[in-house]
C-alpha distance (Angstrom), angle and dihedral (degrees) to the residues before:
residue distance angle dihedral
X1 . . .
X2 3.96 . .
X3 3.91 102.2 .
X4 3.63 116.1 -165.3
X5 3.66 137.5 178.5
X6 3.58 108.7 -75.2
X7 3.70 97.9 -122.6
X8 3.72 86.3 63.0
X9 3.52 89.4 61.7
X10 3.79 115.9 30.1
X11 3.53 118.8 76.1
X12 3.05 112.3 -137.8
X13 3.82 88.5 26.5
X14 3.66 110.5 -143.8
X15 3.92 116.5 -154.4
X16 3.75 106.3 -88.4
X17 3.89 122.3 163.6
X18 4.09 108.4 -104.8
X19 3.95 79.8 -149.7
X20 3.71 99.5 63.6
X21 3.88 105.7 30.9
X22 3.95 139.4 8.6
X23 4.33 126.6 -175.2
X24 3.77 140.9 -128.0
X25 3.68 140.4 -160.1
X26 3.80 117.7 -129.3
X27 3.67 118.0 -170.7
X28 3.71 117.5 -146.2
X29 3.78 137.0 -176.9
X30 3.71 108.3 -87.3
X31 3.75 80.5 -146.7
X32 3.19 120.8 28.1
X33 4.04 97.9 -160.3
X34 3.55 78.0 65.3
X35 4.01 112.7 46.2
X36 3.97 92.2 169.7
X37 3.67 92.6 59.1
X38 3.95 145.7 85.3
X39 4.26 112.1 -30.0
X40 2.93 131.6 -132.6
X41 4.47 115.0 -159.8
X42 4.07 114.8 -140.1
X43 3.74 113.8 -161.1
X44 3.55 120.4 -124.0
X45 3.85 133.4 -159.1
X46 3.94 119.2 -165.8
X47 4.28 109.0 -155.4
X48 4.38 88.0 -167.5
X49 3.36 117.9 -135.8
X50 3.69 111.7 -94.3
X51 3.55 96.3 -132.3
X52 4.02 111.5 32.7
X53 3.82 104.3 -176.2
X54 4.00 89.4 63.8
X55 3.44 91.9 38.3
X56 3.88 116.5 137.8
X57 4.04 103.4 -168.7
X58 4.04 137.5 -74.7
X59 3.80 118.6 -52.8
X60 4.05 105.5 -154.5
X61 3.92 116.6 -151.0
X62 3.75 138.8 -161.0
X63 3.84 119.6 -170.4
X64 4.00 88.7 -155.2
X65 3.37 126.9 -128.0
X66 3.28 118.0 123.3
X67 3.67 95.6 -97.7
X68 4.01 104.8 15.3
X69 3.42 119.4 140.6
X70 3.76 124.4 -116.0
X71 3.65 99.9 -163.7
X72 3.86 97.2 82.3
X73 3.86 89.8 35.2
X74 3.72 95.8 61.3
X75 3.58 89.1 41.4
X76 3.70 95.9 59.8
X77 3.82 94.9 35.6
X78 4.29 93.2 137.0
X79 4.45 74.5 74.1
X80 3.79 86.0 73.3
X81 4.16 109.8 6.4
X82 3.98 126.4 67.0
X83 3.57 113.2 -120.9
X84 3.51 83.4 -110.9
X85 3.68 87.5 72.6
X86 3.75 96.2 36.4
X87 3.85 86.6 60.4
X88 3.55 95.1 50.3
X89 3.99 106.7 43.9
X90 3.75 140.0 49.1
X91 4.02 95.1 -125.6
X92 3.72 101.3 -149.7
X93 3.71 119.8 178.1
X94 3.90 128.6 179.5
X95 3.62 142.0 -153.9
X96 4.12 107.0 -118.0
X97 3.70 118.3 -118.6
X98 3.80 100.0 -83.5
X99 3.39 91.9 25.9
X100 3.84 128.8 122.6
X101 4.00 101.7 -75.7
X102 4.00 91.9 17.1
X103 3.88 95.4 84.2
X104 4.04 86.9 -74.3
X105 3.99 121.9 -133.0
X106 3.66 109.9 -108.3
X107 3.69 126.8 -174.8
X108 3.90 93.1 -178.9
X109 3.67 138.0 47.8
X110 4.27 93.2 -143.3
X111 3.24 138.0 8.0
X112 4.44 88.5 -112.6
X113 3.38 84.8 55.9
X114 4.22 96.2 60.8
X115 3.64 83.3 45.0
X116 3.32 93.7 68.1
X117 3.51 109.0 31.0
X118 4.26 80.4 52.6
X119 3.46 106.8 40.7
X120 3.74 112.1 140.8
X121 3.48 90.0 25.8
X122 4.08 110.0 142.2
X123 4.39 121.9 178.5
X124 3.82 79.6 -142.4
X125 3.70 122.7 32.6
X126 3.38 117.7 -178.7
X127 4.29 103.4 173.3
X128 3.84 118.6 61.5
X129 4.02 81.3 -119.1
X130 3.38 87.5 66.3
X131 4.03 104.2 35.4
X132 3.51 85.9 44.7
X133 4.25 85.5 55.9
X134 3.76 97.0 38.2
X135 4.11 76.7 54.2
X136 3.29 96.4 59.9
X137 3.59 93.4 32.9
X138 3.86 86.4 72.5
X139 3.53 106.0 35.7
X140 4.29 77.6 60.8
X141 3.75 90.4 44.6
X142 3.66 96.3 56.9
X143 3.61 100.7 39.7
X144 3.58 85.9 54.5
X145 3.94 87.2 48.3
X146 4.51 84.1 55.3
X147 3.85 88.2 44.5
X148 4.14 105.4 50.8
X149 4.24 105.4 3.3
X150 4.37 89.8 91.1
X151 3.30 126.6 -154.5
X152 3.99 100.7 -51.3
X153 3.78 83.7 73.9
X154 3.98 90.6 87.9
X155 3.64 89.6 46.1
X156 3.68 106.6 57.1
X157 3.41 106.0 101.1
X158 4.16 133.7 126.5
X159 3.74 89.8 -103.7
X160 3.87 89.1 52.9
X161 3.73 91.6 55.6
X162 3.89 91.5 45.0
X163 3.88 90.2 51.5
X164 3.95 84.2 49.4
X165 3.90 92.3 49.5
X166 3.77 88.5 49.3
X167 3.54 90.8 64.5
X168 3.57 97.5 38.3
X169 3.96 82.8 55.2
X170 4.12 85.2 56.9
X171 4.26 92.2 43.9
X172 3.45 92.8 57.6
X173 3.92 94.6 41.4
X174 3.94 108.0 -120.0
X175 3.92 119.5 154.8
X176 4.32 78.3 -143.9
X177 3.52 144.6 10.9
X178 3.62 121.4 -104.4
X179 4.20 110.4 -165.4
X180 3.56 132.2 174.3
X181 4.23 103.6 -168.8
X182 3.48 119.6 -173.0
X183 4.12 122.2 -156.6
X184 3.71 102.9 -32.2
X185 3.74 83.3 -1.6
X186 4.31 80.9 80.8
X187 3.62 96.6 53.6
X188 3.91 87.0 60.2
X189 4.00 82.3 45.2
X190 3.41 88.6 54.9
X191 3.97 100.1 36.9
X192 3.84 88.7 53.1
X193 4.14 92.3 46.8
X194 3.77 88.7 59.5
X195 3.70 106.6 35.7
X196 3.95 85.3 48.6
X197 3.35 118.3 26.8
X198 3.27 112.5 151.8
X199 3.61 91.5 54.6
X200 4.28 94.7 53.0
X201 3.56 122.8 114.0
X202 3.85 132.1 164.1
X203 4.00 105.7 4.0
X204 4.14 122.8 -174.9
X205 3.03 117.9 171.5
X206 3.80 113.7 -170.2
X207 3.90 124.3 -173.5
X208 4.00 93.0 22.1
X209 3.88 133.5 -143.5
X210 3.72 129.9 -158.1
X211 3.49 105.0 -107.9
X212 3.41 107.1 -170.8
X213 4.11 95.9 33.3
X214 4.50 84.2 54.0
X215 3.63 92.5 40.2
X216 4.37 92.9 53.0
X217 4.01 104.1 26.7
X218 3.36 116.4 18.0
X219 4.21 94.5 176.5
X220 4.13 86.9 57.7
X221 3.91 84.4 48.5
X222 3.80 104.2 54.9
X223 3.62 89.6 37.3
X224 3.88 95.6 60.3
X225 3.96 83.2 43.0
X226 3.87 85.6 58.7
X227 3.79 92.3 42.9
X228 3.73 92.5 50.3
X229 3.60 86.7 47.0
X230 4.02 90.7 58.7
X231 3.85 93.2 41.1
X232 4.15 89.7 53.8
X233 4.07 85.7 54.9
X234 3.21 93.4 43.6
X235 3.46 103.6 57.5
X236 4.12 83.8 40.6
X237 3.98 87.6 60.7
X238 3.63 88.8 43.9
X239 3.73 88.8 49.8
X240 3.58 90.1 47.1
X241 3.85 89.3 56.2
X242 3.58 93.1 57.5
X243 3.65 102.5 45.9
X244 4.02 102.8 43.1
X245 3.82 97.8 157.0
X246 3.72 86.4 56.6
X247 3.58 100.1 41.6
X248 3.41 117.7 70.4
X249 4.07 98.4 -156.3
X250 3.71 136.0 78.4
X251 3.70 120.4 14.7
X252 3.89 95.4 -114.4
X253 3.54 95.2 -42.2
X254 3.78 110.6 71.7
X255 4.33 95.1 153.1
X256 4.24 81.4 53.8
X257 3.87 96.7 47.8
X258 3.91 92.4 41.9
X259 4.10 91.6 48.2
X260 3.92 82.6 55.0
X261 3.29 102.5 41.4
X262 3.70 82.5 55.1
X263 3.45 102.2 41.9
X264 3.68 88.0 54.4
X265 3.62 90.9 59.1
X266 4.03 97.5 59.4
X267 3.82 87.2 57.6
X268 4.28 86.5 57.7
X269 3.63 146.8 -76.0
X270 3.57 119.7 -43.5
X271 3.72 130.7 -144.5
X272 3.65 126.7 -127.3
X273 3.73 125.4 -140.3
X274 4.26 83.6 -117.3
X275 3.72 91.3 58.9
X276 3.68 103.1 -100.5
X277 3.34 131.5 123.6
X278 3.70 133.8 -139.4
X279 3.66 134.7 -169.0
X280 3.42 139.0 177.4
X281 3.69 107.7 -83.5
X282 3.66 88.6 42.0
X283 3.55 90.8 53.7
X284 3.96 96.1 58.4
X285 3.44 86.8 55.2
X286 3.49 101.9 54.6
X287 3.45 89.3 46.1
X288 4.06 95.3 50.7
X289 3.78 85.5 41.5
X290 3.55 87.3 62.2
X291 3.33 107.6 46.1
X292 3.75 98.4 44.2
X293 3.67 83.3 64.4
X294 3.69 100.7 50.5
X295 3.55 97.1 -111.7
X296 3.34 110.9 146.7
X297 3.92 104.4 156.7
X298 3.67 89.2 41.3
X299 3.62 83.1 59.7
X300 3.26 100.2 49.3
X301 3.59 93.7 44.5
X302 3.80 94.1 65.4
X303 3.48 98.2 37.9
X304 3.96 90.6 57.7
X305 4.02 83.6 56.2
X306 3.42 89.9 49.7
X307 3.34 92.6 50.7
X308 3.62 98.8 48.3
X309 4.15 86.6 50.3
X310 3.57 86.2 61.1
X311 4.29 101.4 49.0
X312 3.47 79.2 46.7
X313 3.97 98.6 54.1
X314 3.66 89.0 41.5
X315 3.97 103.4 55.4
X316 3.65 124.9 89.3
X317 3.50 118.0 -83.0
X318 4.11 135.4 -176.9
X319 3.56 124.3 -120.5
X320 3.67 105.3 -96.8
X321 3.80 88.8 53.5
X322 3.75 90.2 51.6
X323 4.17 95.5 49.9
X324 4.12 86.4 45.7
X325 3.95 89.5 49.3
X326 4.29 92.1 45.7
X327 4.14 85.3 44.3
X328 4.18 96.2 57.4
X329 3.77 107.9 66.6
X330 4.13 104.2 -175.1
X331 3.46 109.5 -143.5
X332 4.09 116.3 -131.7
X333 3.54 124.7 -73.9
X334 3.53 136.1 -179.5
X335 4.11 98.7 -65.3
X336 4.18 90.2 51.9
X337 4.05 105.0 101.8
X338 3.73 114.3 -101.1
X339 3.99 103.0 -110.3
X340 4.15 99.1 -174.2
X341 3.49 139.9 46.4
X342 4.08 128.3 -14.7
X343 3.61 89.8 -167.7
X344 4.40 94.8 -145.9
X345 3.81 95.0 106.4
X346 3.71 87.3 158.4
X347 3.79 83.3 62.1
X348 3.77 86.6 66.3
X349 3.99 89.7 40.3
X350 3.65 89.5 66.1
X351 3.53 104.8 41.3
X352 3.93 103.9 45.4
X353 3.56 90.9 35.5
X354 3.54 92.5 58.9
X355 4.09 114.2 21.9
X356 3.58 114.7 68.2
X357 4.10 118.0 -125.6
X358 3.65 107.7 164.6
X359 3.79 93.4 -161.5
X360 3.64 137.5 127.0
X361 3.69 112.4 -132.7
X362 3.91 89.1 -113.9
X363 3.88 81.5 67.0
X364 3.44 107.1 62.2
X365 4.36 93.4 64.4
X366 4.21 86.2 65.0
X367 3.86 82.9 43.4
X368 3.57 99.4 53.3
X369 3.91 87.2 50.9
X370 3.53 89.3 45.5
X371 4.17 89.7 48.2
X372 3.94 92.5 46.3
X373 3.78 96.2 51.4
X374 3.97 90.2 70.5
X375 3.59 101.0 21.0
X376 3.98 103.1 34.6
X377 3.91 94.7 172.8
X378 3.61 101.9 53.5
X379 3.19 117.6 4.4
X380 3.26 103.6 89.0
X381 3.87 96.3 59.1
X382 3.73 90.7 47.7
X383 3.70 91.6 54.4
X384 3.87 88.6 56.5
X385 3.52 97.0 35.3
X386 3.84 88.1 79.7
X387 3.77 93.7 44.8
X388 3.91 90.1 112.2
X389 3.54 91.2 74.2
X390 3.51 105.4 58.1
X391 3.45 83.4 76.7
X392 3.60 110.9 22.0
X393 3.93 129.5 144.5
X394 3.55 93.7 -116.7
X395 3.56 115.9 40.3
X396 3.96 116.7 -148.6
X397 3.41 108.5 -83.8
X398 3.44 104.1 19.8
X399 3.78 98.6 88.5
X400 3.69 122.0 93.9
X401 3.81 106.1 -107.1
X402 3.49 118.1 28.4
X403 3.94 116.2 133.2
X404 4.27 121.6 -156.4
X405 4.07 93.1 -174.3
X406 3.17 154.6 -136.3
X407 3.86 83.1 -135.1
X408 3.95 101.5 -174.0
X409 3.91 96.4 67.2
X410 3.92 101.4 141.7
X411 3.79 129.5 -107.7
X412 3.34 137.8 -173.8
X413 4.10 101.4 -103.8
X414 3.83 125.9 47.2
X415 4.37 106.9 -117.3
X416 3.58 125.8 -118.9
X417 3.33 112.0 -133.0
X418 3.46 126.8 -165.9
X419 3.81 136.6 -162.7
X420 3.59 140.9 156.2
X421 3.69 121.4 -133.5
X422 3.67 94.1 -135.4
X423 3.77 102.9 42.1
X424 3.47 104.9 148.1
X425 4.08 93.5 -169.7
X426 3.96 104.7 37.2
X427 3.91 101.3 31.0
X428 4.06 117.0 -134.3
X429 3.55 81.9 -118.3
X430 3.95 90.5 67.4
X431 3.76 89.5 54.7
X432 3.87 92.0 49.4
X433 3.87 91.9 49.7
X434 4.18 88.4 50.5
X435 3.69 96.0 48.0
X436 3.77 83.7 51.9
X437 3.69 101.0 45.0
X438 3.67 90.8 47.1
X439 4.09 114.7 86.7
X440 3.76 93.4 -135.1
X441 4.19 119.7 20.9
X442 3.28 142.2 125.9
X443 3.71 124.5 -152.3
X444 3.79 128.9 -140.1
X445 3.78 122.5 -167.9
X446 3.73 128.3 -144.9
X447 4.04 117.4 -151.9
X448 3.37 83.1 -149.8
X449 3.92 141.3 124.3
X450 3.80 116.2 -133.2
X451 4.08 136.4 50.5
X452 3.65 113.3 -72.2
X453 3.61 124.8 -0.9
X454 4.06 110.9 -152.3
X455 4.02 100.6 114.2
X456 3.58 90.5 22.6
X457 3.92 105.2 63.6
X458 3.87 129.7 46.8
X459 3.85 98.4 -151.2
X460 3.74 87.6 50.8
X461 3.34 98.1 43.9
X462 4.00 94.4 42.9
X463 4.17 83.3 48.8
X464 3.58 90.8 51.7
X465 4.04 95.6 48.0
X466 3.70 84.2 55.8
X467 3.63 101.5 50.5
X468 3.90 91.9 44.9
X469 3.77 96.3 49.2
X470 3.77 105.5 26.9
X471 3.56 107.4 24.9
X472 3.85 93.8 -117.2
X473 3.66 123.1 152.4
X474 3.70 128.1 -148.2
X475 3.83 108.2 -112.8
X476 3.62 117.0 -111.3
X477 3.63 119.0 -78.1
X478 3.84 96.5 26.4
X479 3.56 114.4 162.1
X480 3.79 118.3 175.3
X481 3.73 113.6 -142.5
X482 4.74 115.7 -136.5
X483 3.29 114.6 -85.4
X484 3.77 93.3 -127.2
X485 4.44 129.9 11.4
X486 3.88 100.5 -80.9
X487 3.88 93.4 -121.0
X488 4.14 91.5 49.7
């Protein structure tokens, strides 16, 4: 493996210190049916070990996704590894085939041009003028997706990027590969594990999904990702309930105030006394935002605004105040739902290629109904979030290298798996199911909110340090307790 300064490399090159990391290309089959055929290069970044005459090997990393980059994520590893670790281990992560600096899928020439072609397009409609948009919205999208995404499209699955990671292992000249994958970062974990066994070394796998259960039905897996979703708020709310002089949302009844804060939000966007604007769909994903990262006074914070917004929409007010109110239009701000482009097509790549729907796109309006009448919060957006696929380029399945198990082939180290208990993304469920599918793992549980917990919790992190650089495992039943109350 040729590494280079990373300036040399990355394009644009972002300022990274020459003294603490460097890159490399790797060129992999674009096919991998096909070895002798068209390449495709993955981008590499190297975070050295800090102290190379104790140092035990690389450690690769993916921060999940699909489509995250692993550039940044290696290169700001002491976020999530001790220093410890850092000293220890060459931290490499990688961008993905498809992935920002691996020849990135890209359904759209510019960013003006999405806007167009998706205009109207909401992650949560709630009117048939707006299902009827977000329809054609992805009918547009994927068309788009056949026109410009190239041949890598059908070859964008997990099992691509674990063949790809199996001959990164061999550039960089380890006897095994060491990986730390976090959310759909374990799935490639996982993948890798099974497809090459013999050649697996330390494995954690931190913010888990279900392998088998994504790999065989993807409706019944994004609707127990919405359902885990609504049980994490839940228990928040309930949480909330119980600890009034610490939560700042409410007045004794936090469940009522949240089922009218959301009830308000079906009727249309409401309008903040700072100018912003928030409606429904942008609402679930502030909320979701805020519990995957653990922030539980944040969250309480802006639903007490919210909250106050909508007393103050619903009492009586004169005339003049209603003309003044219809006159000032706020313009959107930061809690309004996004309506155009996301701009990670490859993120789309993955998952329809791969998890199986078996839905027309005039299916998934009933399902969102369906989805919202148990999980009112989220469910709606995660029914539509996987709208794409009902009409996708590549059907699941019908690419070249996508792999649905057997997951317990054995390997030479038992896994650490990871999961938080209340993981509002990547239920704890999930990480039970891997570190039963697995042939050799052993599962640690956070009592935690948020998604993922290396970087975030001292037991885990201290149980991870030892498993990396001794070999220890966690004995069974660990469970590492917060590091502080959740509400301060």
């Amino acid at each position: 493996m040729h590494w280079q300064p990373c300036d040399r490399i990355l394009h644009p090159a972002p300022p990274l210190d020459p003294d603490i990391a460097d890159c490399a290309v790797r060129q992999v089959p674009r096919d991998h049916t096909r070895p002798g055929g068209e390449t495709v290069g993955v981008v590499m970044l190297r975070h050295r070990a800090t102290d190379p005459a104790r140092r035990l090997g690389s450690l690769f990393v993916n921060p999940g996704g699909p489509g995250q980059s692993g550039l940044h994520f290696a290169y700001r590893a002491q976020k999530y590894l001790t220093p410890e670790v850092l000293a220890r281990y060459d931290v490499i992560g990688f961008d993905p085939r498809g992935v920002g600096q691996s020849a990135a899928v890209k359904c759209f020439a510019s960013q003006e041009e999405a806007d167009t072609a998706l205009e109207g397009k909401r992650e949560a409609p709630l009117t048939r003028a707006e299902t009827a948009a977000t329809l054609r919205a992805g009918r547009t999208y994927t068309a788009a997706c056949a026109r410009a995404g190239g041949p890598l499209l059908a070859h964008m699955s997990t099992a691509d990027v674990a063949r790809d990671l199996e001959l990164l292992r061999r550039g960089v000249g380890a006897d095994r590969l060491n990986f730390a994958g976090f959310s759909y970062g374990s799935m490639i974990g996982a993948t890798y594990a099974n497809l090459f066994p013999g050649r697996t070394g330390a494995l954690i796998l931190d913010g888990n999904v279900d392998p088998l259960l994504r790999m065989t039905n993807g409706l019944e897996y994004d609707r127990r990702r919405a359902a885990g979703a609504e049980e994490v708020l839940t228990a928040f709310l309930r949480r909330c309930a119980r600890n009034q002089e610490k939560c700042a949302f409410g007045a004794g009844d936090p469940v009522a105030a949240f089922d009218a804060i959301r009830r308000r939000l079906r009727q249309g966007p409401l309008a903040l006394p700072d100018g912003r604007t928030v409606d429904f769909g942008g609402f679930g994903e502030q909320v979701l935002g805020r519990l995957s990262a653990g922030d539980l006074p944040g969250l309480a914070g802006l639903l007490d605004a919210l909250h106050g917004a909508v007393l103050k929409a619903s009492a009586p007010r004169s005339k003049a105040a209603d003309r003044q109110a219809s006159a000032a239009v706020p313009g959107p701000g930061p809690l309004q739902e996004r309506s155009a482009y996301r701009g990670n097509d490859s993120a789309d790549a993955v998952n329809c290629g791969e998890k199986p729907y078996g839905l027309r796109a005039g299916a998934w309006p009933a399902l969102a109904e369906r989805w919202e009448r148990t999980s009112p919060t989220f469910g709606r957006a995660q029914a539509f979030d996987a709208l794409p696929c009902a009409t996708w380029p590549v059907p699941a399945g019908h690419g070249t290298g996508a792999y649905a198990g057997p997951w317990d082939r054995p390997v030479a180290r038992t896994a650490l798996v990871v999961g938080n208990r209340l993981d509002p993304v990547t239920p704890y469920s999930f990480a039970v199911a891997m570190a039963a599918l697995l042939s050799d793992a052993r599962l640690v549980g956070a009592d935690m909110y948020g998604h993922t917990a290396m970087g975030l919790n001292k037991c885990v992190d201290r149980l991870a340090t030892r498993y990396l650089t001794e070999g220890a495992v966690p004995a069974p039943g660990t469970v590492c307790p917060a590091d502080a109350p959740p509400l301060g």
